[in-house]
Every structure is written in structure tokens, then in C-alpha cells.
MMTF fields as JSON, N, C-alpha, C and O atoms, coordinates in Angstrom:
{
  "mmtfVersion": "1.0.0",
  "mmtfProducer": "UNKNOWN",
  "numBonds": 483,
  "numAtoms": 484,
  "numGroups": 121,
  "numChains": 1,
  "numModels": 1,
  "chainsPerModel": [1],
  "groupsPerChain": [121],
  "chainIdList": ["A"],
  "bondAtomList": [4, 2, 8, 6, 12, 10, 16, 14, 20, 18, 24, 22, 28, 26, 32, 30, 36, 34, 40, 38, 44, 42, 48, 46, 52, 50, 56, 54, 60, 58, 64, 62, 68, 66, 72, 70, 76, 74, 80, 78, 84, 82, 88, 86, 92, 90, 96, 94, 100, 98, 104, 102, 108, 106, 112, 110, 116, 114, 120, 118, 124, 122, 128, 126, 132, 130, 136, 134, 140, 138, 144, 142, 148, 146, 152, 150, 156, 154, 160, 158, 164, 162, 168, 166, 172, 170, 176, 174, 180, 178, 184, 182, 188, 186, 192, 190, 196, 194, 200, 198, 204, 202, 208, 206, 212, 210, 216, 214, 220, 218, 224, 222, 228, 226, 232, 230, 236, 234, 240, 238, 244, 242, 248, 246, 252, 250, 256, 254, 260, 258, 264, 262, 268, 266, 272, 270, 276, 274, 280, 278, 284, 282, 288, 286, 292, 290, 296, 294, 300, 298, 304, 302, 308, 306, 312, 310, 316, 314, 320, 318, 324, 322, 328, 326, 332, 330, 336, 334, 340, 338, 344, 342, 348, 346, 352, 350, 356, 354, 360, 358, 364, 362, 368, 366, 372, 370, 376, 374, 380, 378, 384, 382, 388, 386, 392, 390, 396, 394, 400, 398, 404, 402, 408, 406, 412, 410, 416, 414, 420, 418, 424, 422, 428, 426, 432, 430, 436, 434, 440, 438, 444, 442, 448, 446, 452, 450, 456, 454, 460, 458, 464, 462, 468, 466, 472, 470, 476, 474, 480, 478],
  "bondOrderList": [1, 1, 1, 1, 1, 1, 1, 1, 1, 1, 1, 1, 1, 1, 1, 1, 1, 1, 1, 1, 1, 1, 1, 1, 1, 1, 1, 1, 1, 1, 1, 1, 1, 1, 1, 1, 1, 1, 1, 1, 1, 1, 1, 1, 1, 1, 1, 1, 1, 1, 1, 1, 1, 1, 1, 1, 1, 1, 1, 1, 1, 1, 1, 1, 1, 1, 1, 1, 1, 1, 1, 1, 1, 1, 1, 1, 1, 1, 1, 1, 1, 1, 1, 1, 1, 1, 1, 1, 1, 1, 1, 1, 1, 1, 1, 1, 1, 1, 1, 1, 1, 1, 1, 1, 1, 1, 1, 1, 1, 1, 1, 1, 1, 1, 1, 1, 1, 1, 1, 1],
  "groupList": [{"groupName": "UNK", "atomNameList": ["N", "CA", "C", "O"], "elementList": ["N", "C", "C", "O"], "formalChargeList": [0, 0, 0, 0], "bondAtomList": [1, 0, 2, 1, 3, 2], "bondOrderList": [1, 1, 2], "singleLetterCode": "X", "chemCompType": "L-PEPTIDE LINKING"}],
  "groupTypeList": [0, 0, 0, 0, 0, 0, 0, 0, 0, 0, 0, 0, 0, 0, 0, 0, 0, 0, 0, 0, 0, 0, 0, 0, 0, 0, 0, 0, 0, 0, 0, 0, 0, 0, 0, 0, 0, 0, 0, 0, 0, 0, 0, 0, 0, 0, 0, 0, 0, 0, 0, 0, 0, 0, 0, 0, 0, 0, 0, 0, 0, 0, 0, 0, 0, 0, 0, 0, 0, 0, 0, 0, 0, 0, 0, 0, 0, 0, 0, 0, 0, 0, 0, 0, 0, 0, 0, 0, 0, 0, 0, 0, 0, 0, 0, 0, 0, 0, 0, 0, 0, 0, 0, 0, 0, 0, 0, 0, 0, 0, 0, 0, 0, 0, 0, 0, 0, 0, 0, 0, 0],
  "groupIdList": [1, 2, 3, 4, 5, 6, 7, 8, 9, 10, 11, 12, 13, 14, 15, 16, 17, 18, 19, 20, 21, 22, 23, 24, 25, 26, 27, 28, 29, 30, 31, 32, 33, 34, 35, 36, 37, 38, 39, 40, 41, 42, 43, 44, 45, 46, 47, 48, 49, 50, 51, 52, 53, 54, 55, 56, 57, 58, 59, 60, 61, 62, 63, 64, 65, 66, 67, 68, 69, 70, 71, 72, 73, 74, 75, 76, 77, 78, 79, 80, 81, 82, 83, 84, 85, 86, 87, 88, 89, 90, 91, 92, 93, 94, 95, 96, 97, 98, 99, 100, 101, 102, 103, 104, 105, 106, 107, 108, 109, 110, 111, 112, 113, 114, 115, 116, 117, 118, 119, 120, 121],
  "secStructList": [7, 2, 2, 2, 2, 2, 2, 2, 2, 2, 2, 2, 2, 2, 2, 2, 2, 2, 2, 2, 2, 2, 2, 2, 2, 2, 2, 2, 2, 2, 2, 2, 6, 6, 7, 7, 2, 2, 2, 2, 2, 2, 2, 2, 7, 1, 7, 6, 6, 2, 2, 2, 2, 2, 2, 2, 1, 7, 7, 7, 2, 2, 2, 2, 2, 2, 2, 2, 2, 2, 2, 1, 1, 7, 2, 2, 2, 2, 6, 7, 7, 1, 1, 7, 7, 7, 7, 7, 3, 3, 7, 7, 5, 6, 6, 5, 7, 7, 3, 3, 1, 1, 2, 2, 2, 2, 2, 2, 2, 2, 2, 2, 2, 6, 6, 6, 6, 6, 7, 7, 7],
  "xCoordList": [141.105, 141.876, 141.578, 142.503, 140.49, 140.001, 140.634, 140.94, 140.79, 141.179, 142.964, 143.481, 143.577, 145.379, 145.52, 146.359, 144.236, 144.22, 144.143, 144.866, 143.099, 142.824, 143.932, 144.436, 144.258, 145.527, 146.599, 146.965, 147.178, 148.263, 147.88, 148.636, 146.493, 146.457, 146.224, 146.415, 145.766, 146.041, 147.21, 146.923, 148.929, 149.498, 150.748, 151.776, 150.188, 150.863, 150.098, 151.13, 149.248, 148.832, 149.306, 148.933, 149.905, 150.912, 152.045, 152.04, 152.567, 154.079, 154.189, 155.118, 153.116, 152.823, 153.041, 154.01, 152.329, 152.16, 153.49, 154.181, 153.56, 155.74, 156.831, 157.716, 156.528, 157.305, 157.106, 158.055, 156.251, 155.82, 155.878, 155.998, 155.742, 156.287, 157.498, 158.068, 158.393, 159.713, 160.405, 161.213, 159.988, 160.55, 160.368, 161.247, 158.409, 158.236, 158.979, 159.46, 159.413, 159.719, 161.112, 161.439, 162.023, 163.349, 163.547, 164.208, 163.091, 162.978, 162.378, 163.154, 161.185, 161.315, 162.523, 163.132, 163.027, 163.741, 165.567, 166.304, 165.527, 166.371, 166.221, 167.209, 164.61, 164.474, 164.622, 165.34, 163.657, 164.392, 165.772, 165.886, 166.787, 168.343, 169.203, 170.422, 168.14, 168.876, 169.833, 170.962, 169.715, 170.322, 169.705, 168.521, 169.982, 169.421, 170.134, 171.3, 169.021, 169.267, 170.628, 171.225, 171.278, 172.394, 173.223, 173.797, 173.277, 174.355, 174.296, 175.294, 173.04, 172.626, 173.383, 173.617, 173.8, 173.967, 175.566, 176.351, 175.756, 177.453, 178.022, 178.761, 177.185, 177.284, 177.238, 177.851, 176.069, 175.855, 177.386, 177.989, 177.559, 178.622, 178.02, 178.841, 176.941, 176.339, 176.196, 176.177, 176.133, 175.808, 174.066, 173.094, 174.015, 172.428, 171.469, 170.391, 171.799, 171.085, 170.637, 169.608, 171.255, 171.069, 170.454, 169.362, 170.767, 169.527, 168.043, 167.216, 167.809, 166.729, 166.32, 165.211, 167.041, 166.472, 165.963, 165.23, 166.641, 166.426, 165.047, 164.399, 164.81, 163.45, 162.088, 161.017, 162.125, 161.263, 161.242, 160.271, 162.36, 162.615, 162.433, 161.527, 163.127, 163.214, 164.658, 165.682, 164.597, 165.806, 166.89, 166.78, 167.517, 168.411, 168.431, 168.485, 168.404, 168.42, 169.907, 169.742, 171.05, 172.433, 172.079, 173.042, 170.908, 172.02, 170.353, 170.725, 169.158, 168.268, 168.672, 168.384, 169.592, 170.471, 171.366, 171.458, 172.105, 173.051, 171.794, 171.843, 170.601, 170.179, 169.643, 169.653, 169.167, 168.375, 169.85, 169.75, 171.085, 172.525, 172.273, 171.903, 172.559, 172.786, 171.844, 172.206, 170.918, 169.578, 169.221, 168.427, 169.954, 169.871, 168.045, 167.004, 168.318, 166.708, 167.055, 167.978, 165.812, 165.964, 165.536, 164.917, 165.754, 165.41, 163.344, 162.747, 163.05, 161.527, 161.131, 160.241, 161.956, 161.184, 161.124, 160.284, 161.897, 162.004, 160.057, 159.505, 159.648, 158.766, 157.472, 156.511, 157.471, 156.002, 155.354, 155.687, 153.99, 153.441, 152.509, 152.612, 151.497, 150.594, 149.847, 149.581, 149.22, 148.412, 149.128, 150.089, 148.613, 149.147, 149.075, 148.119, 150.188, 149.759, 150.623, 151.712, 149.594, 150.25, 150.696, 150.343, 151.446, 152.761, 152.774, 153.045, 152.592, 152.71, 153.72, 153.55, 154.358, 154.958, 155.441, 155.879, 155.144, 155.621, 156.199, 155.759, 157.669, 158.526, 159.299, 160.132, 158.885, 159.443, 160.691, 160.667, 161.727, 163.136, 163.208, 162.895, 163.876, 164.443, 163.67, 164.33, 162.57, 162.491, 162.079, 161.587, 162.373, 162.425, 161.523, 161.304, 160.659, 159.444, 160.103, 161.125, 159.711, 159.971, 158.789, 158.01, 158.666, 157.705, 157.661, 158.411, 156.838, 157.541, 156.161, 155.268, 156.12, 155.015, 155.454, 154.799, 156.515, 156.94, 157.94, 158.001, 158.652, 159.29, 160.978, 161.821, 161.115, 162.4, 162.785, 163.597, 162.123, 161.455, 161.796, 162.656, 161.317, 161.017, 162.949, 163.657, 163.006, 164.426, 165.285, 165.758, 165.427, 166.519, 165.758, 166.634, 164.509, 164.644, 165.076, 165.484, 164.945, 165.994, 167.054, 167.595, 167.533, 169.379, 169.724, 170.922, 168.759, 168.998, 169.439, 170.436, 167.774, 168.444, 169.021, 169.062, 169.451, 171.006, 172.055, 173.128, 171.9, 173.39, 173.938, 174.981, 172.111, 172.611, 173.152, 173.872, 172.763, 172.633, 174.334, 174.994, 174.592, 176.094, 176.172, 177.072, 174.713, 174.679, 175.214, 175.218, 175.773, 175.891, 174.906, 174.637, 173.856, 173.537, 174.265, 173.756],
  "yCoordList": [178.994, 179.696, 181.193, 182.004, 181.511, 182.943, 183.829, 185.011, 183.128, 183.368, 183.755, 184.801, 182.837, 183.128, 184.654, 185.554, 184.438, 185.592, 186.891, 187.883, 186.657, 188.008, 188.35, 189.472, 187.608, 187.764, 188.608, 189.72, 187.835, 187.868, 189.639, 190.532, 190.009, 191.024, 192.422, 193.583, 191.855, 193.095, 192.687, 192.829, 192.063, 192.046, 193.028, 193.69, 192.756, 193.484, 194.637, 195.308, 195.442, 196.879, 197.378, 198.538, 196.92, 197.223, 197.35, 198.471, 196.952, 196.756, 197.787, 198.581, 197.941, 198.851, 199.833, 200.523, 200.211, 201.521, 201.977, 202.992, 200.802, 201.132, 201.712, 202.483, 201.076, 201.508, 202.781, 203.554, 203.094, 204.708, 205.816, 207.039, 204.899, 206.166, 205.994, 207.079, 204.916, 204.716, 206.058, 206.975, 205.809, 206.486, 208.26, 209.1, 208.361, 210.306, 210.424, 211.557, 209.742, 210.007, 210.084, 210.496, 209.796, 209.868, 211.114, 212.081, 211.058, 212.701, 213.724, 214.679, 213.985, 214.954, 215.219, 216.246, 214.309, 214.15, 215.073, 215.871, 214.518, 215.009, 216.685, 217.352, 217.272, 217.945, 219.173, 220.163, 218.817, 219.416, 219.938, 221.015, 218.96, 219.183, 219.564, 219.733, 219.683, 220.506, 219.64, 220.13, 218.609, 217.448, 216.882, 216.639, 216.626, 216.054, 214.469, 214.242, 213.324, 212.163, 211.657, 210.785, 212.465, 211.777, 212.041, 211.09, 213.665, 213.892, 212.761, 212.507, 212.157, 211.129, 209.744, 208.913, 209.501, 208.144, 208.481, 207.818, 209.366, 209.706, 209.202, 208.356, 210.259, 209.517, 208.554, 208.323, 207.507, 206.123, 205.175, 204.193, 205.665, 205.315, 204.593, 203.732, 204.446, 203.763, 204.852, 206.082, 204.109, 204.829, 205.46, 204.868, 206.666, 207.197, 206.797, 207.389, 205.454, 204.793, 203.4, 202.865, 202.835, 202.042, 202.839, 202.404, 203.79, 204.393, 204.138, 203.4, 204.775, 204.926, 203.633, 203.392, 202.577, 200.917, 200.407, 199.499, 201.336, 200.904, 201.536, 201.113, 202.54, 203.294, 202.718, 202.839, 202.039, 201.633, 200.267, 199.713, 199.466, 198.277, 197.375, 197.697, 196.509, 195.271, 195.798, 195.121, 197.162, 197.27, 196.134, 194.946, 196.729, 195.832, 196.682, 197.911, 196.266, 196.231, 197.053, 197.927, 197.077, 197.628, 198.901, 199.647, 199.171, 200.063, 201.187, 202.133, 200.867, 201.02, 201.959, 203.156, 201.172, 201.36, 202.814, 203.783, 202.555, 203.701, 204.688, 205.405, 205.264, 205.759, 206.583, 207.813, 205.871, 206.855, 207.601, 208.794, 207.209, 207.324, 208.749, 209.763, 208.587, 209.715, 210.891, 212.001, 210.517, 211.563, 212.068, 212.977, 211.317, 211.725, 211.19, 211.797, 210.303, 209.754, 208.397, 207.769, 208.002, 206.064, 205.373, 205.905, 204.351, 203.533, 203.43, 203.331, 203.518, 203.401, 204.653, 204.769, 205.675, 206.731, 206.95, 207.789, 206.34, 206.141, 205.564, 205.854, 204.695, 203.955, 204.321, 203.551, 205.984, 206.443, 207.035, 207.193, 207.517, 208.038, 208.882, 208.559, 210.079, 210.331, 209.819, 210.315, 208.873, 207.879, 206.637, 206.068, 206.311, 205.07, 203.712, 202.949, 203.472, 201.939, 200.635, 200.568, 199.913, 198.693, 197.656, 197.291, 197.235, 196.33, 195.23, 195.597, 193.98, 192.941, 191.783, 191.52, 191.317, 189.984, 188.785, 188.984, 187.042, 186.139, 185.482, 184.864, 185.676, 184.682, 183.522, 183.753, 181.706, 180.695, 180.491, 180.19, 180.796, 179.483, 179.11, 179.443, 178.091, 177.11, 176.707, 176.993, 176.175, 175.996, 177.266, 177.02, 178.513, 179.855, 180.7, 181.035, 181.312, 182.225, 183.476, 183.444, 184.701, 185.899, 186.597, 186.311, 187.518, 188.083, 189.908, 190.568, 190.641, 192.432, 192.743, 192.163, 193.774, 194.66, 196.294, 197.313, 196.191, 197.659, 196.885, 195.749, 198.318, 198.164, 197.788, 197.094, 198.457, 198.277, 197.188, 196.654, 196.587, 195.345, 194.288, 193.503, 194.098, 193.623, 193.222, 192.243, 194.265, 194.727, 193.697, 192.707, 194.104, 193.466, 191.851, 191.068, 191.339, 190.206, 189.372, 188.235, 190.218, 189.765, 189.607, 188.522, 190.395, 190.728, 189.685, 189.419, 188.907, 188.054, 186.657, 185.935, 186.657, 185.593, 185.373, 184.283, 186.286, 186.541, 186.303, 186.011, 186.374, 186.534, 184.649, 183.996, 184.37, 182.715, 181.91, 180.946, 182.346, 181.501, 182.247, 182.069, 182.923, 183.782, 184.555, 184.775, 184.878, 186.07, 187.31, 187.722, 188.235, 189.441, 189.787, 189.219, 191.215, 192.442, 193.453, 194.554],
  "zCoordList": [126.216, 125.211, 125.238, 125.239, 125.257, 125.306, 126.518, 126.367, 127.717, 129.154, 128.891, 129.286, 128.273, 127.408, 126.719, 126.763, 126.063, 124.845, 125.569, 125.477, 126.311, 127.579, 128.104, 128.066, 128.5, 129.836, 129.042, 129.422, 127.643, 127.126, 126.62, 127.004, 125.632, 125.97, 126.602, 126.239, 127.622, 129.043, 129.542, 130.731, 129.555, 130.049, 128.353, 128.501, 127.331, 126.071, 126.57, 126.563, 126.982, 126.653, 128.168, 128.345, 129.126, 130.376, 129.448, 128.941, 129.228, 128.346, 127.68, 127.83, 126.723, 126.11, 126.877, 126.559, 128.009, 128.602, 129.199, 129.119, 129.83, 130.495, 129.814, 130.186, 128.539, 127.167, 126.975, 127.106, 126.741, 126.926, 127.936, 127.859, 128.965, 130.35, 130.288, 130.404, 130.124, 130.536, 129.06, 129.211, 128.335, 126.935, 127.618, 127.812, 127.918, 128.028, 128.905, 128.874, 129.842, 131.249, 131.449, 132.562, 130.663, 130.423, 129.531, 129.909, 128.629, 127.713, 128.585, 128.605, 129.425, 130.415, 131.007, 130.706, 131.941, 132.268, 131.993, 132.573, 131.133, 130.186, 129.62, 129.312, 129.546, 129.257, 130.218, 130.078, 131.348, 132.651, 133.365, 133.95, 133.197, 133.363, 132.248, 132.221, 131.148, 130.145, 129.272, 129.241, 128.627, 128.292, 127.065, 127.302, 126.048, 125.258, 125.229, 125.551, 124.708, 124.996, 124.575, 125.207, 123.058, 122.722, 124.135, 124.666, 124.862, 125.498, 126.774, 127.45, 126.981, 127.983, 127.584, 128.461, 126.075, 125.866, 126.117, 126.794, 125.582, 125.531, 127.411, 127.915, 127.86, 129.519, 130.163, 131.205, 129.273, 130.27, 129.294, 129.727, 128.382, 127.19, 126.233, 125.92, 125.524, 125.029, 123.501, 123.47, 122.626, 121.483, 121.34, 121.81, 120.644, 120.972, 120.316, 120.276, 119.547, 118.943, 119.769, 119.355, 120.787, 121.826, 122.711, 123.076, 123.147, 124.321, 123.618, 124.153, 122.455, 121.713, 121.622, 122.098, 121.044, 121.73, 123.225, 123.616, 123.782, 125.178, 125.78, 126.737, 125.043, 125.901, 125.146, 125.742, 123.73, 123.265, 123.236, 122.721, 123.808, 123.331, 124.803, 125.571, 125.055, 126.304, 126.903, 126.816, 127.554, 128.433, 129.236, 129.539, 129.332, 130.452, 132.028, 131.982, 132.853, 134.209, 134.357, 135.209, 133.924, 134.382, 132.978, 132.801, 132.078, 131.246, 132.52, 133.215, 132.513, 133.525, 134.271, 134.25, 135.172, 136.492, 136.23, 136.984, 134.627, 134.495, 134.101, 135.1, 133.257, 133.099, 134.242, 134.208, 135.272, 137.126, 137.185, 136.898, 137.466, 138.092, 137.462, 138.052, 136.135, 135.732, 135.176, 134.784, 135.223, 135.921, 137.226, 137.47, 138.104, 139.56, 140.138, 140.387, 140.136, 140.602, 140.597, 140.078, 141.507, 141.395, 140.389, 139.467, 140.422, 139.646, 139.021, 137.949, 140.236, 140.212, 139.561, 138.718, 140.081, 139.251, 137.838, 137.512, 136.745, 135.68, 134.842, 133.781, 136.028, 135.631, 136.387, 136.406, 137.254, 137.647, 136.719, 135.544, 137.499, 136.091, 137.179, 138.362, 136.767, 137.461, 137.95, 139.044, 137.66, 138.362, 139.037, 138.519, 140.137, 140.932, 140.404, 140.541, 139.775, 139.592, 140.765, 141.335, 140.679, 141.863, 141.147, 140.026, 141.828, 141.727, 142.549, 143.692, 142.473, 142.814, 142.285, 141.095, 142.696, 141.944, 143.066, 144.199, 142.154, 142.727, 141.892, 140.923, 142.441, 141.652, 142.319, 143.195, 141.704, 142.627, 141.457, 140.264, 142.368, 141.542, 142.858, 144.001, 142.054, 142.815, 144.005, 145.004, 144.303, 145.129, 146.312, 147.413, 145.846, 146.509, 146.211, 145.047, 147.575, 146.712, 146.873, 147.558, 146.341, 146.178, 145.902, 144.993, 146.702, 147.182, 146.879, 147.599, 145.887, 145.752, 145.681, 145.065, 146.424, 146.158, 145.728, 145.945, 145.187, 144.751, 143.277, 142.808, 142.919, 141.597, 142.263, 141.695, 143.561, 144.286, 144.375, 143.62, 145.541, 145.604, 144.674, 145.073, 143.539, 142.38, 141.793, 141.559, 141.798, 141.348, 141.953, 141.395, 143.277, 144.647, 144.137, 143.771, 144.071, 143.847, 143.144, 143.38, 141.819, 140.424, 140.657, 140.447, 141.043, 141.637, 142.49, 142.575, 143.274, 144.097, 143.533, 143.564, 142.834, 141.859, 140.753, 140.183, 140.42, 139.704, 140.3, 139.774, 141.071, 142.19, 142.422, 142.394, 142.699, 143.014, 142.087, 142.351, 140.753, 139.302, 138.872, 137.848, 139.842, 139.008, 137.589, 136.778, 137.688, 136.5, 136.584, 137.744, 135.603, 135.999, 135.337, 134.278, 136.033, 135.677, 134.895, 134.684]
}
């Protein structure tokens, strides 16, 4: 039980931390190209009260996607930080392993299996 508790919180104080780069790191961002976030939501078309959900909250992968687009950067870069952090993941469906050692990576694998299950992004 103690080993759950651990896990669960060093995997909440990552979350935590993503939440927080993903949020400064979009407002730099923004701050740099001279943009303030509403004029950012107006762009991805989203109201600027949904962006503001989205940088503190459980994003989605397509509004994500529109946010790099229209910052001019990738996807991953949304989620660096000064220090290096590593990235690993294994994910089995179906029968299928999936294998990322980056955030790209990671991404394209989701997308993959989305694709099989006929989800949209």
C-alpha cells in the first residue's frame, strides 16, 4: 500500500510540474510574439476561458496540437523546460506494444491507437 501511495505521489507532483511548464511556457510564449493569451484563444477558436482550462487543466491532444501551430513550434516544445527530463513509455493494447522514448514519439503512438479504435483527435 505504501509503494501505490509513493508512486501515485511522485507521479501527481510530475503532473503537477507539466501543468506548470505547459501553462509558463505558453504565456512566454505568447509573450515573446507579442500576443496575449485571449488573442491566442481567438486563433485556435476557442473561447479564453477554455485555453485557461487547458493550460491548467487535462488538455486535449488536437486543441495541444492547435496551440504549437499557432505559436510556431512543435508540439514537444510546449512541454520543455531547462532541465532535461526523460521520457519513457510502454503502452500494450490490444495485444500491441508501443514503445516512446520522447514526447513525439509518445504522441504518434496515441495517434496510432486512435486511429485503430477509430477515434478522432
Amino acid at each position: 500500500m505504501i509503494d501505490i501511495q509513493y508512486q501515485f505521489a511522485t507521479f501527481a507532483a510530475k503532473m503537477n510540474h507539466m501543468k506548470v511548464n505547459l501553462s509558463t511556457t505558453v504565456k512566454e510564449l505568447c509573450r515573446i510574439q507579442g500576443i496575449t493569451l485571449k488573442e491566442l484563444a481567438q486563433r485556435i477558436g476557442i473561447a479564453p476561458e477554455s485555453l485557461s482550462r487547458t493550460l491548467s487543466g487535462n488538455p486535449q491532444l488536437s486543441t495541444l496540437e492547435a496551440i504549437a501551430s499557432n505559436l510556431n513550434v512543435n508540439l514537444s516544445d510546449l512541454f520543455s523546460s531547462s532541465h532535461s527530463n526523460s521520457l519513457h513509455s510502454i503502452i500494450v493494447h490490444d495485444n500491441t506494444t508501443y514503445i516512446a522514448d520522447d514526447l513525439n514519439s509518445l504522441i504518434n503512438n496515441v495517434k496510432a491507437i486512435c486511429a485503430k479504435e477509430g477515434i478522432e483527435l
